[in-house]
N, C-alpha and C positions, 0 to 999 in steps of 0.2 A: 532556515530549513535547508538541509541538505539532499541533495537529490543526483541522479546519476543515469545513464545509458548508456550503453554501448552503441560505436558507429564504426562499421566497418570492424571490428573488431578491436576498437580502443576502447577503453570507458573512459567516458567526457565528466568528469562530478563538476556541479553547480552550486553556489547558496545562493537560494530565494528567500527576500526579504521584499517586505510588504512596506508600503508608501503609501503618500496622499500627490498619487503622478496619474497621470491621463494615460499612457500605455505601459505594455512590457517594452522595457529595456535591458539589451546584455550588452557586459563587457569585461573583456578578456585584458588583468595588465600584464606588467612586465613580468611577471612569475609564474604566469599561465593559470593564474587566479580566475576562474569563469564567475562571474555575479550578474544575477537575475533579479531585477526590481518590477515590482507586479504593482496594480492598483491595488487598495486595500478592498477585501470583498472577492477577488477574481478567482475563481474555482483552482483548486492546485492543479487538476487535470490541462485544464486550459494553458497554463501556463507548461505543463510539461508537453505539449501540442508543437505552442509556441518554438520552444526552445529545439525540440527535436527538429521543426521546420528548417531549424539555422546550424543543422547540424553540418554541414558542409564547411561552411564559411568558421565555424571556430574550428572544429579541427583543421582546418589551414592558418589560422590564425597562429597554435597552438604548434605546430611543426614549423613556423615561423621562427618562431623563439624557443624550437632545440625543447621544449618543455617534456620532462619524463611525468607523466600523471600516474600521483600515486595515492592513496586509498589513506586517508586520514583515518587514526586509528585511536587518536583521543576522543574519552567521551564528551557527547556534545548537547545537551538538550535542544530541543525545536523550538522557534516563538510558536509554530503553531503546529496541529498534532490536526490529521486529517480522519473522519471516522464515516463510512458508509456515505464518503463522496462529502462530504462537509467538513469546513476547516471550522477549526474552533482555538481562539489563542489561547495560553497556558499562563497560568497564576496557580505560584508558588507562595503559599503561608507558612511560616515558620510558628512552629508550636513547640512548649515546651519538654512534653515526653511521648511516649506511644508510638507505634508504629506509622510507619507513611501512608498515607491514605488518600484514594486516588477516585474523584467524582464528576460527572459531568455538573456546572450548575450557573449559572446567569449565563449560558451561551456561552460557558470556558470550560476547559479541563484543567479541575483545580484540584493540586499536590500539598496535602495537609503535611512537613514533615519535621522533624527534630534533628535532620543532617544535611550538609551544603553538598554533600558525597553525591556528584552526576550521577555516577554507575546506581547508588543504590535507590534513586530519583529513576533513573531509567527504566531500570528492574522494576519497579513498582507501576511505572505505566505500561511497560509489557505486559505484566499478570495480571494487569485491568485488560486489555486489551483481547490477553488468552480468554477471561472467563467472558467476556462480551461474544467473541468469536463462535467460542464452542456454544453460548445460548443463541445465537442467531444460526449455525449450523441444524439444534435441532429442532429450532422452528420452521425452517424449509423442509427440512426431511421431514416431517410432521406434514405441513402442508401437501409435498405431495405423495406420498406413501403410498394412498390409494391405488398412485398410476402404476405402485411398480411391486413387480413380489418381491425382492430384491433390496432392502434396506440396514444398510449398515448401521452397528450399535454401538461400537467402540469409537470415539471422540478421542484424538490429540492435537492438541492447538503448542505451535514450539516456536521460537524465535530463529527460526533455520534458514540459511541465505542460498542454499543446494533446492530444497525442494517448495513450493507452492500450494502442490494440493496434489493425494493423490489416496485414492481409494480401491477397497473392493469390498465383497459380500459383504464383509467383518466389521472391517475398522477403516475412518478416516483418519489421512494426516494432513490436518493444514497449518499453515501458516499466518503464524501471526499479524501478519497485510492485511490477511483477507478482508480485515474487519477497518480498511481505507475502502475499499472497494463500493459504487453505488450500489441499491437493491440489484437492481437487473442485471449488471455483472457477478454480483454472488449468485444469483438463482444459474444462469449460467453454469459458473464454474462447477455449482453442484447436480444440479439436474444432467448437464453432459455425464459426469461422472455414471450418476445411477442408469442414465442410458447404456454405458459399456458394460456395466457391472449386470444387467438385468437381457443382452442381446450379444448373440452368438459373434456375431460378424459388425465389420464399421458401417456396413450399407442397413442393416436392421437397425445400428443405435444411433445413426444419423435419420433415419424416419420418423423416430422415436421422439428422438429431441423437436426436429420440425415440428411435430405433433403438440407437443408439450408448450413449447415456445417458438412460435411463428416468428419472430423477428431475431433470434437467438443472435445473429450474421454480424449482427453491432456490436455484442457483447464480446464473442468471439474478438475480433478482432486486435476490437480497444487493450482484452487482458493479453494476447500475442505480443501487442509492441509496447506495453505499458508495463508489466505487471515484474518488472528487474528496475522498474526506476522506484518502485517505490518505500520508501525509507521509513525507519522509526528510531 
């Protein structure tokens, strides 16, 4: 699984692979190769905790050895695909015609397909991803509705590396992440939204939210410093 932050203004990329080891371990070789081995089981969040922790110590590591870090642009499938805070590993069945078909089912994300083609394996877990996204979008806006006159009707879910999430009266635009994200950071990211969209000024749609969600301060955060690491 590959994964990425910015520190200081570098991006650091990682691969995280999962093991049968007692802690996180990184290590940085001769190519400026960053690898992260996790226990099998350990939340991906935890692990991107971790890693940010040591964020000091590789990027000196990494200016040690002169390394130019650059953005791997072949496609790559995941061992594991993360969905509303849960890792779940990936099994690939090879079928003989039909379209790729993409299910959650024994605790996996399993890819029914008739092609070895990453990209078109990819694609196909994205537009699982979009339609999951966009129906857990408007079953929050559903849930809270109530609180707000204010609810946007137009849904787009895109695979867009520029934006995250951003809305008004009309139409939502999110991001295809959203749907790594746990419950409480989604209600978050959405109910802030309806706050702005629903109150004149930031001191009326920060009342608003506290109101809504009394502990909001965790979620906030977590998607501040997390939500650019997160990959598909």
């Amino acid at each position: 699984m590959k994964l990425h932050f910015d520190y200081k203004g570098t991006k650091i990329t990682y691969e995280l692979t999962y093991k049968k080891t007692r802690a996180i371990s990184i290590n940085i070789d001769a190519d400026g190769k960053v690898s992260v081995m996790a226990p099998i089981g350990t939340p991906v969040f935890a692990v991107m905790d971790k890693v940010k922790g040591h964020a000091p110590w590789i990027a000196n590591e990494l200016a040690k050895n002169a390394v130019e870090l650059k953005r791997v642009e072949e496609v790559k499938l995941l061992d594991q695909y993360t969905y509303v805070g849960k890792n779940y590993g990936l099994e690939i069945i090879e079928v003989a015609e039909g379209p790729i078909k993409v299910k959650m089912a024994r605790g996996k994300f399993v890819v029914e397909t008739n092609t070895n083609d990453k990209a078109e394996i990819r694609n196909a877990i994205i537009e699982w991803y979009k339609g999951k996204v966009e129906a857990k979008i408007k079953e929050r806006l559903k849930a809270y509705s109530e609180q707000f006159e204010k609810v946007p009707k137009e849904i787009t879910v895109a695979d867009d590396s520029n934006v995250f999430f951003r809305a008004n009266s009309n139409n939502i635009f999110a991001n295809v992440r959203l749907g790594m994200v746990t419950a409480d950071v989604m209600d978050y990211v959405i109910v802030s939204s309806l706050c702005y969209i629903n109150n004149e000024d930031k001191e009326a749609a920060t009342k608003k939210l506290e109101k809504v969600l009394p502990n909001y301060r965790k979620s906030a955060e977590w998607i501040q410093e997390n939500k650019n690491q997160l990959s598909l």
